[in-house]
N, C-alpha and C positions, 0 to 999 in steps of 0.2 A: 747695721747693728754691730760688727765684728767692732769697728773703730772707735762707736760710742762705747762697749765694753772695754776695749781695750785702754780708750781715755780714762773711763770710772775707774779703772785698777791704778792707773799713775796716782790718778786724784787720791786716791785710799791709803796706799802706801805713803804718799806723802803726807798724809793726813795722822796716820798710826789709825787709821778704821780695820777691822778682821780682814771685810768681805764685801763689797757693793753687793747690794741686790736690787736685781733687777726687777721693776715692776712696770707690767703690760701697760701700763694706761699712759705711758712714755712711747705708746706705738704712734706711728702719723694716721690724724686725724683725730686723736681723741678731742671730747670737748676740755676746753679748762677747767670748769668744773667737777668734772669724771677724776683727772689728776688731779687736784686740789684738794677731793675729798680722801684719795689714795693717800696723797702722804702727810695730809692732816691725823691721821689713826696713826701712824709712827711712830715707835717710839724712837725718838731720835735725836733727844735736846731741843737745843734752840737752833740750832744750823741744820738747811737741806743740802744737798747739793745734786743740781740734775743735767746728768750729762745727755744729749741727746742730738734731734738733726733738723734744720729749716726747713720750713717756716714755722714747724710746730710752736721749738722754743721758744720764738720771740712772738709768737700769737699769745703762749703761755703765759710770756714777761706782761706783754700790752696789758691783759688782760687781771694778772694780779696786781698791775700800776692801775690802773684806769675802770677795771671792769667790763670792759668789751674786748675781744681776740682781735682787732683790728693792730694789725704792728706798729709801732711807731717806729720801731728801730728795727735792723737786720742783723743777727748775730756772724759775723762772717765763721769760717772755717777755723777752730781753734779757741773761737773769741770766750770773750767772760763777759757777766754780768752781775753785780751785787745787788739785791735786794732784800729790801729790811724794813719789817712791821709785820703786821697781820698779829701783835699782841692780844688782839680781843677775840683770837680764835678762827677769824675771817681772813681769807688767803685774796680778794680781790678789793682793789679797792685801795684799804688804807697803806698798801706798800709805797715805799719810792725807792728811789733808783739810787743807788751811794755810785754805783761807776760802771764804764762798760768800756770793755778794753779788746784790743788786736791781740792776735796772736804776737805780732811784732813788738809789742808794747810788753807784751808778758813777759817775753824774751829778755828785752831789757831788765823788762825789773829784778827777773831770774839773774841778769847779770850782775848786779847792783850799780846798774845806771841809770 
């Protein structure tokens, strides 16, 4: 928990957000649906961003790509994922995937290579 708060706060600051907040339904085990409808009530624009720990994550990602928590991908240590749609209000399903990247890859980009 220490490390995913710790991540949320870079992510913020870089971002110009106040203050992550943190909500429970980001614990291991929740179902997708439980988180889905957590940060569906948000007010929070059109961008989420959730920092948090495997295998949840990527149960979370499978699941608002495809609709089932079965992973397709494994977010490693650091890593990202873009995801984008759920326009009609519904978090599973109609997303896809823009990119998913390393921690090593971020790096670079951070460097401008």
């Amino acid at each position: 928990l220490l490390r995913a708060v710790e991540t949320a706060a870079i992510v913020a600051d870089a971002y110009g957000i106040p203050s992550p907040e943190q909500v429970p339904e980001l614990a291991p085990g929740t179902l997708p649906q439980t988180l889905a409808d957590a940060i569906k009530c948000q007010d929070c624009g059109d961008t989420i961003v959730l920092v948090g720990h495997e295998p949840d994550l990527s149960c979370w990602a499978a699941w608002a790509l495809t609709g089932t928590p079965a992973p397709i991908f494994h977010l490693k240590k650091a890593g990202a994922c873009l995801l984008e749609g759920g326009a009609d209000g519904r978090l599973a399903g109609p997303m896809q995937l823009q990119y998913l990247v390393t921690a090593r890859q971020l790096r670079r980009l951070g460097k401008g290579r």
